[in-house]
C-alpha positions, 0 to 999 in steps of 0.5 A, a space after each residue: 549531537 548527530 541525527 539518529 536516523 528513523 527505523 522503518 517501524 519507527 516511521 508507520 508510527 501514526 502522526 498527530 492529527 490524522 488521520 485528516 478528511 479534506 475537501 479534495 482540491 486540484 491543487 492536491 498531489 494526489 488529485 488526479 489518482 484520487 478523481 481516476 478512483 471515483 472522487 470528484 473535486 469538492 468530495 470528502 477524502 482522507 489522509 490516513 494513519 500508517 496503522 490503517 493501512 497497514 491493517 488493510 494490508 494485514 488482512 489481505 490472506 493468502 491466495 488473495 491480492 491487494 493494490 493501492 486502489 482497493 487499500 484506498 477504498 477500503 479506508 475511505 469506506 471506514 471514513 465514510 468518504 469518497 476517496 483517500 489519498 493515494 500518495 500517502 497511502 502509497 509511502 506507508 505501503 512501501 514502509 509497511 513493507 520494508 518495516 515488515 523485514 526490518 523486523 524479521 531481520 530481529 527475529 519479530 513478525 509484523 504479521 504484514 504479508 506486503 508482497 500481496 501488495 501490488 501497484 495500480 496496475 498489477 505490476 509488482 512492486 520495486 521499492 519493496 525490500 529486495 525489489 520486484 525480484 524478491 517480491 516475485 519469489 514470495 508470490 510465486 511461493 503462494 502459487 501465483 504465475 508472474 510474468 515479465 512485461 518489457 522491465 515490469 513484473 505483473 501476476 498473471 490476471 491479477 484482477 481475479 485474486 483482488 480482495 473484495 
């Protein structure tokens, strides 16, 4: 019998005990994005559920944009925590993302605008289906200026577009 594998939407599917609050440990993968973003060692942080950030990414409307660190604080907020794991909540951005196309490839709509979805740094995404390239396209259809910086793309002052 040979391993089917998982589809993109198969895999936001949220997972049996999570989402999880831990004591955050220096030991953990995400230690020191989580401390950049406020958390201190032995503060509470949470590992999420796909499904939470993909309604933060569903939320993000158009003219507007979103990076792994205002997803992570908007779900720590809901949890009444100091922070949220940003390895996790990275890996299900990039499977939002891909099951969004995934669907639209069927006919269905996720309804998860993904390309408004930027890295910590406002460059934009590779791992997004069809890469940074295709992400530049849909932003630049919003009206958003895309710049290229050596191999990197950024929107232009992205920091004036961040949700609150």
């Amino acid at each position: 019998m040979g391993y089917k594998r998982k589809s993109w939407q198969e895999k936001l599917a949220d997972k049996n005990g999570f989402p999880k609050v831990l004591k955050l440990e220096k030991e953990f993968p995400c230690y020191n994005a989580v401390h950049k973003m406020g958390a201190e060692l032995g503060d509470e942080v949470v590992l999420v559920n796909p499904s939470e950030v993909v309604e933060v990414m569903k939320n993000v409307p158009k003219g507007k944009l979103a990076t792994i660190i205002e997803i992570c604080k908007k779900i720590a907020q809901n949890h009444n925590v100091k922070g949220c794991c940003s390895l996790t909540t990275g890996i299900f951005i990039m499977a939002a993302a891909n099951a969004a196309e995934e669907a639209r490839k069927q006919g269905k709509d996720l309804g998860v605008p993904y390309w408004r979805t930027l890295k910590a740094d406002g460059s934009l995404n590779e791992k997004f289906p069809g890469g940074a390239e295709a992400q530049k396209e849909l932003l630049e259809n919003e009206g958003f200026n895309v710049i290229q910086k050596g191999r990197k793309f950024f929107v232009e002052n992205y920091q004036r577009f961040l949700v609150n």
